[in-house]
N, CA, C and O atoms as a MOPAC input file, in Angstrom:
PM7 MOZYME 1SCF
protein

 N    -46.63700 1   -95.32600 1   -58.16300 1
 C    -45.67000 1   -94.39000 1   -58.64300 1
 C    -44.34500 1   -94.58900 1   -57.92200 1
 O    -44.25900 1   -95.05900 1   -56.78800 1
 N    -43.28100 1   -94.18000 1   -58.69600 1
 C    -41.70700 1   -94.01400 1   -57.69500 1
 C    -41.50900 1   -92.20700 1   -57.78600 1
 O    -42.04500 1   -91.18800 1   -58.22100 1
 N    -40.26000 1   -92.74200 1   -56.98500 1
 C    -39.69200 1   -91.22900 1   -56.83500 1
 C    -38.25000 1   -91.48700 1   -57.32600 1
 O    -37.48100 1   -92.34900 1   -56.90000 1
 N    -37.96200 1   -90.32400 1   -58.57900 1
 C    -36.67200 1   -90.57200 1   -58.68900 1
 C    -35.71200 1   -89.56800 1   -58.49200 1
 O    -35.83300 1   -88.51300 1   -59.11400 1
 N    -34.93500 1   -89.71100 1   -57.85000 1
 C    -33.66800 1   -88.41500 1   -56.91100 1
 C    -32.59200 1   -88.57000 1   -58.01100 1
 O    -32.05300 1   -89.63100 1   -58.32800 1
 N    -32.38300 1   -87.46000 1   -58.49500 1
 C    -31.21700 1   -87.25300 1   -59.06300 1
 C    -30.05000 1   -86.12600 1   -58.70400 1
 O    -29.86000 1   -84.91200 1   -58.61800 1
 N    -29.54900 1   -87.13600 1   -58.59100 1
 C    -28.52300 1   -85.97100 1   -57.54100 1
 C    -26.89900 1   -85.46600 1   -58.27500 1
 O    -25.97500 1   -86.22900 1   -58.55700 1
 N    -26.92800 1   -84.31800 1   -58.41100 1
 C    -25.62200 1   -83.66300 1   -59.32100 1
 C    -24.80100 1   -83.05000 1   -58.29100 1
 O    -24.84800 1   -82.19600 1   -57.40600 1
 N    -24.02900 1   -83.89300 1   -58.83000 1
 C    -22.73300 1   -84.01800 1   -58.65600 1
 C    -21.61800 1   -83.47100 1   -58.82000 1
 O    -20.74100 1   -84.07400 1   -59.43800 1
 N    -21.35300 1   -81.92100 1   -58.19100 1
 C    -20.48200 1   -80.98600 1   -58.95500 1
 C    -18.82300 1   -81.71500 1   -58.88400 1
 O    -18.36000 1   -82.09500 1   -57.80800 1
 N    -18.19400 1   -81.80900 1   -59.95100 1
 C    -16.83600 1   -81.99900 1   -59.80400 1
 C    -15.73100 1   -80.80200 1   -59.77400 1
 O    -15.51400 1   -79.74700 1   -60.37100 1
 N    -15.26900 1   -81.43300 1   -58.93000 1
 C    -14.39200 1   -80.39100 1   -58.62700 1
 C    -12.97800 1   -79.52200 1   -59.69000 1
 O    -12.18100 1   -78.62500 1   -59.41500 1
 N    -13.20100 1   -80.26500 1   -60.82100 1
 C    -12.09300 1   -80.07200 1   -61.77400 1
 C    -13.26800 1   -78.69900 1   -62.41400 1
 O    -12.71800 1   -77.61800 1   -62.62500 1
 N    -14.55900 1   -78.77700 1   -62.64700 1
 C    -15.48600 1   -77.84700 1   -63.03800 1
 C    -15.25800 1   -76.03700 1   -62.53200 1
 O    -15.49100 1   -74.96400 1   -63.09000 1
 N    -14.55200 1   -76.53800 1   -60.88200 1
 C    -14.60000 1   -74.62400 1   -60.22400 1
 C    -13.30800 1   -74.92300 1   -60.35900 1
 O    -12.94100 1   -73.77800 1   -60.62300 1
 N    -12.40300 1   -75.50100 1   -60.38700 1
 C    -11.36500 1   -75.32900 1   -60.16200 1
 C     -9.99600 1   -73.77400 1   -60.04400 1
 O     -9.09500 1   -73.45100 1   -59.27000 1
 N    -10.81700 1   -73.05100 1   -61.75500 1
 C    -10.20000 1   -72.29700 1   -61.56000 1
 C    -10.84900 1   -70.96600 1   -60.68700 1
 O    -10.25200 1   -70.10200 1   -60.04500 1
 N    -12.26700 1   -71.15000 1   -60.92200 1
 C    -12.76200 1   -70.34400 1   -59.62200 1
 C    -12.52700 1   -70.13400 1   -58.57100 1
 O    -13.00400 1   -69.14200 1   -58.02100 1
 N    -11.49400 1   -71.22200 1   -57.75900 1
 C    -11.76300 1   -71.48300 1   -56.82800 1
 C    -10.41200 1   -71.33300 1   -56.26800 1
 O    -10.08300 1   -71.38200 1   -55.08300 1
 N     -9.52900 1   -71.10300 1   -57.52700 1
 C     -8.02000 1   -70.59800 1   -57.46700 1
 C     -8.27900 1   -69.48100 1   -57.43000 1
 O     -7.37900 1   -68.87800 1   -56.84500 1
 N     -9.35200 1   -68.60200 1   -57.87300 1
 C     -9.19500 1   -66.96400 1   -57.86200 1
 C     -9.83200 1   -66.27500 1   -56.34400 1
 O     -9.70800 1   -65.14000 1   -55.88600 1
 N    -10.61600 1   -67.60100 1   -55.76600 1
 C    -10.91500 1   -66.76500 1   -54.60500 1
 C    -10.17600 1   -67.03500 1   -53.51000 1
 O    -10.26400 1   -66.43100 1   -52.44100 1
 N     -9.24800 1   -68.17500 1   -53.82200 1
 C     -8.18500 1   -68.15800 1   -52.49600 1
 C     -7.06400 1   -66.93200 1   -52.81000 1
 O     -6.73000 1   -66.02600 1   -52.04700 1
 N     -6.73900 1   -67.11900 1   -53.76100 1
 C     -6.06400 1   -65.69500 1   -54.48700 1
 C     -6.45300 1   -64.62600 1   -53.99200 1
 O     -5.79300 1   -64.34200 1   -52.99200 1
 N     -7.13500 1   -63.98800 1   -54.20700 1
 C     -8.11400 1   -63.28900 1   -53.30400 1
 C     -7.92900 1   -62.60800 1   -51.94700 1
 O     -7.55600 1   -61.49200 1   -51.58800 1
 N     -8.34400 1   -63.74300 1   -51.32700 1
 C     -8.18100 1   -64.17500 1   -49.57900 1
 C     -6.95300 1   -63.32900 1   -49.64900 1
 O     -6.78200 1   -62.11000 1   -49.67200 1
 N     -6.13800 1   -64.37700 1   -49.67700 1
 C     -4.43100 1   -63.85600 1   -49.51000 1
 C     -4.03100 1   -62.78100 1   -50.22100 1
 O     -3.10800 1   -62.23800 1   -49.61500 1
 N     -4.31600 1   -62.18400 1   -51.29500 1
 C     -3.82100 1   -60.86200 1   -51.81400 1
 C     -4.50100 1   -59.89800 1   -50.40400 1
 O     -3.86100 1   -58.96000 1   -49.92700 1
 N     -5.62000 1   -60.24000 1   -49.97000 1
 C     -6.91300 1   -59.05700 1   -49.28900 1
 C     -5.53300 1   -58.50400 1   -48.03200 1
 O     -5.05200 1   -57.39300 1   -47.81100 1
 N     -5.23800 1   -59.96700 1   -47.39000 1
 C     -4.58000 1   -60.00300 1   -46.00200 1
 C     -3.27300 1   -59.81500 1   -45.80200 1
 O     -2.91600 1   -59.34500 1   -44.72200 1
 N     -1.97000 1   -60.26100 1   -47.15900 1
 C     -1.35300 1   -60.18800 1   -47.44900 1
 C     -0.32500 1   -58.82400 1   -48.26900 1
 O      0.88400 1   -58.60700 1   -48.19000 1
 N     -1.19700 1   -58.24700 1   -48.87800 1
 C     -0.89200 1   -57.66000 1   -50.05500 1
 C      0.18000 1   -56.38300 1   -49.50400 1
 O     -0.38800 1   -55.76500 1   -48.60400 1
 N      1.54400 1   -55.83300 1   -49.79200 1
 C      2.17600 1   -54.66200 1   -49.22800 1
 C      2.44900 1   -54.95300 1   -47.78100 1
 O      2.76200 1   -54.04100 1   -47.01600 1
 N      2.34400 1   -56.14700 1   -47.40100 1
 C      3.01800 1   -56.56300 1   -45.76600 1
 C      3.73400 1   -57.10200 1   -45.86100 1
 O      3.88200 1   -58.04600 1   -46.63600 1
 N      4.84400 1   -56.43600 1   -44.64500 1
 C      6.00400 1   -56.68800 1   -44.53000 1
 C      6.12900 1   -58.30800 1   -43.79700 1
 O      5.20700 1   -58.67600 1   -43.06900 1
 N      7.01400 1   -58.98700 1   -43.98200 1
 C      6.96100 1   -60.10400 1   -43.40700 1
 C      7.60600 1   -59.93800 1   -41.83000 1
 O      8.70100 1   -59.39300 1   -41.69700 1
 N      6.87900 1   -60.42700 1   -40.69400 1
 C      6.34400 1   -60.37600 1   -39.62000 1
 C      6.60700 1   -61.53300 1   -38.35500 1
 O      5.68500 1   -61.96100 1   -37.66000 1
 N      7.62600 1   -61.82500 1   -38.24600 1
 C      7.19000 1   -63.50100 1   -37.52500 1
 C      6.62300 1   -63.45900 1   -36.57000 1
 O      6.15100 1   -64.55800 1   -36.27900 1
 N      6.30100 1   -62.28600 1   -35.51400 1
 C      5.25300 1   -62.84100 1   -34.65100 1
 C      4.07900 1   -62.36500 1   -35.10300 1
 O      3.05200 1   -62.53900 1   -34.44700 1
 N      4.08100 1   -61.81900 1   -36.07800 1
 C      2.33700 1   -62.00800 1   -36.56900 1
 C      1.97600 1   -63.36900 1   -38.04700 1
 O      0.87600 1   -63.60400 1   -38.54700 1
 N      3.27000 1   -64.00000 1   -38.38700 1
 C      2.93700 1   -64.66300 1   -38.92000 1
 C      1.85500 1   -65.72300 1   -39.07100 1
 O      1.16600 1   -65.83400 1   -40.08600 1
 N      1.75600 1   -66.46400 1   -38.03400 1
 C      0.81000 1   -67.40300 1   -37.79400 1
 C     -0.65900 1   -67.17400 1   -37.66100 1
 O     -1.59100 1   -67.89700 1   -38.01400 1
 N     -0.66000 1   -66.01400 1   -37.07800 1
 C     -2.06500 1   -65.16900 1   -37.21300 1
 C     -2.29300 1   -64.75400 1   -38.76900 1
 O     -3.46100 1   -64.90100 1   -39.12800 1
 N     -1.76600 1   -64.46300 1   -39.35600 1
 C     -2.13300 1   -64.09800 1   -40.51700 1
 C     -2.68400 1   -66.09100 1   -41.78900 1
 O     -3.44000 1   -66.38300 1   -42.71600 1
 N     -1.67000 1   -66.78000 1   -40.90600 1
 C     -1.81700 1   -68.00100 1   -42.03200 1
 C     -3.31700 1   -68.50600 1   -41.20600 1
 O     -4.20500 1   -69.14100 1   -41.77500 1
 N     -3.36000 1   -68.08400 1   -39.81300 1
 C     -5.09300 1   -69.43100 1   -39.59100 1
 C     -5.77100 1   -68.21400 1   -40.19300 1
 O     -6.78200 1   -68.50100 1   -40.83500 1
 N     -5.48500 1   -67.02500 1   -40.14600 1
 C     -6.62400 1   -65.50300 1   -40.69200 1
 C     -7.38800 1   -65.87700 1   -42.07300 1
 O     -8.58700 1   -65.85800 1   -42.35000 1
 N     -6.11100 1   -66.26300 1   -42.92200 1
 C     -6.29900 1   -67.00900 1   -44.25700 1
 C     -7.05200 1   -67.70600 1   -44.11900 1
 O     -8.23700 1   -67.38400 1   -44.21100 1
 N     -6.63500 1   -68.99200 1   -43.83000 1
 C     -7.21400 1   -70.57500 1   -43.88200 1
 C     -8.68100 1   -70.40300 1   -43.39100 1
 O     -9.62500 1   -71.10300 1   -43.75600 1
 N     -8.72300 1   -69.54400 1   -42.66000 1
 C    -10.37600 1   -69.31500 1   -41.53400 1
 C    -11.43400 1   -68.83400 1   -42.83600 1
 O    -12.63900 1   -68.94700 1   -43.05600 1
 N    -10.29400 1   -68.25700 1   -43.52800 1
 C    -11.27700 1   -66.52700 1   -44.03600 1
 C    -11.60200 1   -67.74100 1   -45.75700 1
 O    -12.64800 1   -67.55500 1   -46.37900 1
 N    -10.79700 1   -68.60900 1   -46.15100 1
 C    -10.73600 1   -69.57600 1   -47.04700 1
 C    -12.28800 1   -70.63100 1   -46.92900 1
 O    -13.32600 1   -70.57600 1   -47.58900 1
 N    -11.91800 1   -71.44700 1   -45.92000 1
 C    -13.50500 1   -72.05300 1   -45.91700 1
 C    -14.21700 1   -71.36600 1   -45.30000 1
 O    -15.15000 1   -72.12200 1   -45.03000 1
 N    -14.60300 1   -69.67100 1   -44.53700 1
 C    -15.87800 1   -69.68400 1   -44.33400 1
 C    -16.55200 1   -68.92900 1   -45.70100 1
 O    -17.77200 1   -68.79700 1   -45.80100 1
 N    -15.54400 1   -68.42200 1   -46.80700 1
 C    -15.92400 1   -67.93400 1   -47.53100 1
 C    -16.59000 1   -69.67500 1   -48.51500 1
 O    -17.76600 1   -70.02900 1   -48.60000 1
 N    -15.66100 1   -70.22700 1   -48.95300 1
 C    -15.84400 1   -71.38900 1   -49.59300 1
 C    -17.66000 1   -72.00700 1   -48.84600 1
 O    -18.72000 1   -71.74800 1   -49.41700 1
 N    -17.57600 1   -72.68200 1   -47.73400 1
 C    -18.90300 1   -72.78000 1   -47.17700 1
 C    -19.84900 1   -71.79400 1   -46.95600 1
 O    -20.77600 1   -72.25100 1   -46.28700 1
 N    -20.02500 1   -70.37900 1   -47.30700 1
 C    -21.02700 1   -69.84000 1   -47.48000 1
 C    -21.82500 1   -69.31100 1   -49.20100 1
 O    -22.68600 1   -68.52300 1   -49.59200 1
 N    -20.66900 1   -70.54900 1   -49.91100 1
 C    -20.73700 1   -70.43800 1   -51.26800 1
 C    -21.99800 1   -71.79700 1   -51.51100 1
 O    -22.68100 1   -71.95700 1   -52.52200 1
 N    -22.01000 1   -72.39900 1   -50.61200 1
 C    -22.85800 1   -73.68900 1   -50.72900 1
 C    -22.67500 1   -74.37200 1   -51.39700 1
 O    -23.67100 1   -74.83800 1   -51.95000 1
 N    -21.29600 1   -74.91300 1   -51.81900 1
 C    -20.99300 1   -75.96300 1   -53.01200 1
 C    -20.98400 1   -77.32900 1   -52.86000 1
 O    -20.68400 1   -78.14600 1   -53.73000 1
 N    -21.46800 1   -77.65100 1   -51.23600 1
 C    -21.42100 1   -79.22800 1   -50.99500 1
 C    -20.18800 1   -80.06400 1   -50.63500 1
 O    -20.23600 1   -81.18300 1   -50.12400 1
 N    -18.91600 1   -79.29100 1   -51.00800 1
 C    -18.26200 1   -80.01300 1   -50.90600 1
 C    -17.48100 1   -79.77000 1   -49.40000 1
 O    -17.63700 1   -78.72900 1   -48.76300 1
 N    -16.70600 1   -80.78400 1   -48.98500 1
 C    -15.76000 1   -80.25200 1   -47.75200 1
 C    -14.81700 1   -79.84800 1   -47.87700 1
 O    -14.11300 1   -80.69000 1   -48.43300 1
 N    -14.12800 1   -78.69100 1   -47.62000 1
 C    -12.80600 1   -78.35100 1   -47.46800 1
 C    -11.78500 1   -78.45600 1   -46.76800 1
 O    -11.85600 1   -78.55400 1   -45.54300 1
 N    -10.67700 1   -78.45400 1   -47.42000 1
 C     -9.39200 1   -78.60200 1   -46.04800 1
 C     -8.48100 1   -77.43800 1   -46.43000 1
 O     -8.24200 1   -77.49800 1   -47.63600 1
 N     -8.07700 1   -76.73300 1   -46.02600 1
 C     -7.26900 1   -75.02600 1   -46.25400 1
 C     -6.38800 1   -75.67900 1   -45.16300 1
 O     -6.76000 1   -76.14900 1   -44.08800 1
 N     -4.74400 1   -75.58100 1   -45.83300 1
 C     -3.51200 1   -75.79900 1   -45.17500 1
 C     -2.66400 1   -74.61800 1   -46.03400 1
 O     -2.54100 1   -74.68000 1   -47.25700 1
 N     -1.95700 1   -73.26100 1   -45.00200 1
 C     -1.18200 1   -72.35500 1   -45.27900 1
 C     -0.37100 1   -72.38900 1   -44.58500 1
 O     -0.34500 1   -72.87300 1   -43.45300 1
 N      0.88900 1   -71.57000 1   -45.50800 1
 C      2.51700 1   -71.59700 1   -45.01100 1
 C      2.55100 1   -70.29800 1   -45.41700 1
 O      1.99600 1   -69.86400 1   -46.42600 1
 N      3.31300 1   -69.56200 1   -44.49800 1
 C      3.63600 1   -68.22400 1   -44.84600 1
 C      5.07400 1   -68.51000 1   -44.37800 1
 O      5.36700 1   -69.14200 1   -43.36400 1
 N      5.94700 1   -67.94600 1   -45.27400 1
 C      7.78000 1   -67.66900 1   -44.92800 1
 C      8.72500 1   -67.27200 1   -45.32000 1
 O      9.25100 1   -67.77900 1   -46.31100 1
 N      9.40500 1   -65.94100 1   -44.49100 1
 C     10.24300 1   -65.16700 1   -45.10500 1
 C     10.93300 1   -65.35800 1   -46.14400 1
 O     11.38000 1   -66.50500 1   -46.11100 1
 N     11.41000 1   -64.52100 1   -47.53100 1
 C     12.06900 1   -64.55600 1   -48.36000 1
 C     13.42100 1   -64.65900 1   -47.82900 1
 O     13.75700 1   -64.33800 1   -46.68900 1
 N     14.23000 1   -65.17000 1   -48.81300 1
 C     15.34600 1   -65.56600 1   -48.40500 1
 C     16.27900 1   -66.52600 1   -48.92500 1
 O     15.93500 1   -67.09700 1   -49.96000 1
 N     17.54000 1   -66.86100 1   -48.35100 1
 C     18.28900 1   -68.21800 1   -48.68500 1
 C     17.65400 1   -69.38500 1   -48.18400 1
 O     18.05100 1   -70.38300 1   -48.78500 1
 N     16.97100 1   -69.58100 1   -47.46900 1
 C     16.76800 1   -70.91300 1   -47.12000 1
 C     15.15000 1   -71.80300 1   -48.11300 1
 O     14.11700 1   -71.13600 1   -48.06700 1
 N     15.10300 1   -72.62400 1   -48.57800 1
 C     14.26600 1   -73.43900 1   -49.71400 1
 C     13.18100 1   -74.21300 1   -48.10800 1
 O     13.32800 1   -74.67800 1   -46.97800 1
 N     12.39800 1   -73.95700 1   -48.88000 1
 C     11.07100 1   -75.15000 1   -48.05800 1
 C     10.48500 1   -76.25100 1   -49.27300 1
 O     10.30500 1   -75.99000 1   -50.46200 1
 N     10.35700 1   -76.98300 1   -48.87700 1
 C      9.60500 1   -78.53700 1   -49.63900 1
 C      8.58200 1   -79.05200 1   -48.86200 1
 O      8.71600 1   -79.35200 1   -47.67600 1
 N      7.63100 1   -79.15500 1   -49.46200 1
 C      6.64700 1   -79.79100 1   -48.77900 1
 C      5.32500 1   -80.60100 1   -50.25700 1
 O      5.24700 1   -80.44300 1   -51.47600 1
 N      4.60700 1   -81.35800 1   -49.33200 1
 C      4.08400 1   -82.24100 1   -50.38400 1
 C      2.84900 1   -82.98200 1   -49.59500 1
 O      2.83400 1   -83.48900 1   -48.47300 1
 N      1.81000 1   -82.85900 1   -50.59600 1
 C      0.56200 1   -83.47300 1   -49.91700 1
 C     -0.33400 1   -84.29200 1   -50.92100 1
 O     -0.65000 1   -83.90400 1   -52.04600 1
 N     -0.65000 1   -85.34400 1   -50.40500 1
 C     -1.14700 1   -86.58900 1   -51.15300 1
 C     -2.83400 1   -87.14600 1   -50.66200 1
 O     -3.10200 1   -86.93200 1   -49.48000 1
 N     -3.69100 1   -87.67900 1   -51.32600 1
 C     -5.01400 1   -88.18600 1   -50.64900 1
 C     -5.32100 1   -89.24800 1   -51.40900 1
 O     -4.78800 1   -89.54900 1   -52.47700 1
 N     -6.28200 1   -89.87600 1   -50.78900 1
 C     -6.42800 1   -90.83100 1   -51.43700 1
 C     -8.80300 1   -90.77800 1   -51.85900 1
 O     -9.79700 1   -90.93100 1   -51.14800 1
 N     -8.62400 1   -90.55600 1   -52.97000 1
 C    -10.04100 1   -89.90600 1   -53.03100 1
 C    -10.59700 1   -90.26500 1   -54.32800 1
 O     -9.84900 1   -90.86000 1   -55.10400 1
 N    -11.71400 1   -90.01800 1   -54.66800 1
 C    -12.47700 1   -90.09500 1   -55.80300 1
 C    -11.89000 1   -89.20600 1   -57.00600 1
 O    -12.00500 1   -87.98400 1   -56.91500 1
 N    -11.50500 1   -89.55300 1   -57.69700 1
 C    -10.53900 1   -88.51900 1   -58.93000 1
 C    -11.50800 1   -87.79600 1   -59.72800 1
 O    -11.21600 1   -86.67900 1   -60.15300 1
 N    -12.68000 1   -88.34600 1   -59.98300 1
 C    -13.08000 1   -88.15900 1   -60.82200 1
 C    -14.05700 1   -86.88100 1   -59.88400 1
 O    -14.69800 1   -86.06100 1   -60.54200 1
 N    -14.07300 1   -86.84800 1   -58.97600 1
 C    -14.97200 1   -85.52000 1   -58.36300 1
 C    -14.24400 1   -84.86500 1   -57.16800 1
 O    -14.68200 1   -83.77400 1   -56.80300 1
 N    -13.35900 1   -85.30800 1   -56.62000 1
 C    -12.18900 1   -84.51100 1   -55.78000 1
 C    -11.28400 1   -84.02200 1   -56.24900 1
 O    -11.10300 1   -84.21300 1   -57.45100 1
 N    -10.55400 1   -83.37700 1   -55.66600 1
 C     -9.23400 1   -82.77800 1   -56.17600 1
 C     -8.64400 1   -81.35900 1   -54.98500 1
 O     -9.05900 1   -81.13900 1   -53.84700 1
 N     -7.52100 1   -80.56000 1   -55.80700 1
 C     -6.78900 1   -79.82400 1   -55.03900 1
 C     -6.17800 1   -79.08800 1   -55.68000 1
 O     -5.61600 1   -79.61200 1   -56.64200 1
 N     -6.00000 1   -77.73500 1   -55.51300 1
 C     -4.73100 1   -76.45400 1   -56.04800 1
 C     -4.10900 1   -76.17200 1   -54.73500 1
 O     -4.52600 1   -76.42800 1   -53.60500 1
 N     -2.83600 1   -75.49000 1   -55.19200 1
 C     -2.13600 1   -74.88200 1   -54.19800 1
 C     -1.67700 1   -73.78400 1   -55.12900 1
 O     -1.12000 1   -73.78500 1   -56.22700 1
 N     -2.12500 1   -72.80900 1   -54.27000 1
 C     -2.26400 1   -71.21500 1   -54.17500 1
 C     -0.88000 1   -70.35300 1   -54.33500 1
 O     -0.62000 1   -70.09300 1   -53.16000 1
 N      0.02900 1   -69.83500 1   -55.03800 1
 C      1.40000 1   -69.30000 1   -54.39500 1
 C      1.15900 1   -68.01900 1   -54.26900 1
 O     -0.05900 1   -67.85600 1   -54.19900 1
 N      1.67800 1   -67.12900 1   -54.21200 1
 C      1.25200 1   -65.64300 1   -53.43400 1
 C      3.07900 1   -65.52400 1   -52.70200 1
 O      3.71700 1   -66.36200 1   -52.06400 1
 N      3.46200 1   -64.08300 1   -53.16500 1
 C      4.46300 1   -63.76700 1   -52.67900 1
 C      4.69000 1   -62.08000 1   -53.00300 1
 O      4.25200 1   -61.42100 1   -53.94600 1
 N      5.42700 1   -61.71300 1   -52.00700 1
 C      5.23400 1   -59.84500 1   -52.39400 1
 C      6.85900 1   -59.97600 1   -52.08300 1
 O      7.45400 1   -61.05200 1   -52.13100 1
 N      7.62300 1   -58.41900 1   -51.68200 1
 C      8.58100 1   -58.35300 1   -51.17700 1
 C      9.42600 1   -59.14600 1   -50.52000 1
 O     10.60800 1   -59.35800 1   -50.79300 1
 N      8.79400 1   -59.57500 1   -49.65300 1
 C      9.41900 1   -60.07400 1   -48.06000 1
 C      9.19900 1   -61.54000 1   -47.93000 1
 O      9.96800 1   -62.32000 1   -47.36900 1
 N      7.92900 1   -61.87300 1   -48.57700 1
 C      7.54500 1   -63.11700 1   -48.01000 1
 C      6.70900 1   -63.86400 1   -49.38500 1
 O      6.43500 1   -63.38600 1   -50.48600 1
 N      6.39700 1   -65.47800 1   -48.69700 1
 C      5.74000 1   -66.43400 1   -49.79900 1
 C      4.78600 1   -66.71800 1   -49.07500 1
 O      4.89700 1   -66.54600 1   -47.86100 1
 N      3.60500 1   -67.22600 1   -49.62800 1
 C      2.38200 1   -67.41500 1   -49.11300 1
 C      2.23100 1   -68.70800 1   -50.22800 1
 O      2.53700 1   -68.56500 1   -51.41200 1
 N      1.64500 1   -70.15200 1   -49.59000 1
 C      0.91500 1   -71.30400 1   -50.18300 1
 C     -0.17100 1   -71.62100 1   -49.39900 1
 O     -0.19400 1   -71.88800 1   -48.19800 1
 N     -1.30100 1   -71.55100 1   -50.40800 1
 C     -2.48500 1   -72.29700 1   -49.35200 1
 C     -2.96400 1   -73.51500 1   -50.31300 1
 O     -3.71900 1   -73.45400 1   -51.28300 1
 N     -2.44900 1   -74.38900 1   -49.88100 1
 C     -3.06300 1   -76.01900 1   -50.17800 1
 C     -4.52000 1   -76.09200 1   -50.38300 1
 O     -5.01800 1   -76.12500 1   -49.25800 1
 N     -5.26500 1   -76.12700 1   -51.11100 1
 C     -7.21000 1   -76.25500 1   -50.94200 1
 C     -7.75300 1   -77.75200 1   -51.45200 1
 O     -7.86700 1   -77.89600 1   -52.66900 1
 N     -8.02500 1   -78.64300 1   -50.75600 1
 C     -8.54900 1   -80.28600 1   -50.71600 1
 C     -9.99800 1   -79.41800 1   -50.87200 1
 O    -10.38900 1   -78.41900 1   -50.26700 1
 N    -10.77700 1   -80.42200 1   -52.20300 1
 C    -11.91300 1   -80.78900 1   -52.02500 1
 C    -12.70400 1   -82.23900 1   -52.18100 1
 O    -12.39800 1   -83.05900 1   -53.04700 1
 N    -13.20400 1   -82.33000 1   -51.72600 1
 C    -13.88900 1   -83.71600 1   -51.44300 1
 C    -15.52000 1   -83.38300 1   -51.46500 1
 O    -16.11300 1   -82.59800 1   -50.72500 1
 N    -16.15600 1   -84.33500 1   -52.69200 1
 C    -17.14900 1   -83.89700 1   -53.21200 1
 C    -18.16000 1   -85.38500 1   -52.38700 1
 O    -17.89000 1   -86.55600 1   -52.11900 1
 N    -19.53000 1   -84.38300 1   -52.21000 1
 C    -20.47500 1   -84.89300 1   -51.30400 1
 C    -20.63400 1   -86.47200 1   -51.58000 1
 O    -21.41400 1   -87.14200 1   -50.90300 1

């Protein structure tokens, strides 16, 4: 006899938008009616990013995550930023999150990379 392993393969284009609603989420929970803050800023963006994959890894989806957030005052001044990988297309991928109230903008970048 053999043994045959079949192993599925979730792609990541499949949760995608799931997976936009629970970083959404995250950041509305921590975010939502706060005033923008700069010395609590940074605490609030690893609060995110923390609160992002331990929720994501206790979902058991196999895949690895990478959670990169920017939180920064409203205002005149423009931010640019840009992130690139080099990965399996057909089962990796990435959203970025926007989130903004009064005072401030919130982006959380979410990389997945499938098992």
């Amino acid at each position: 006899g053999f043994l045959l392993i079949v192993r599925l393969v979730i792609q990541f284009s499949t949760i995608k938008n799931e997976l936009y609603e629970t970083v959404e989420g995250i950041i509305k929970k921590h975010l939502e009616n706060k005033p923008y803050n700069q010395k609590e800023a940074q605490a609030w963006t690893n609060t995110i990013t923390d609160d992002v994959i331990k929720t994501l890894h206790s979902q058991q989806r196999g895949f690895k995550f990478i959670a990169n957030g920017t939180i920064f005052q409203k205002g005149d001044a423009s931010l640019h930023f840009s992130s690139t990988c080099l990965w399996n297309p057909n089962s990796d991928g990435s959203i970025t999150v926007k989130y903004e109230n009064e005072q401030l903008h919130c982006f959380v970048c979410l990389f997945g990379i499938a098992p």
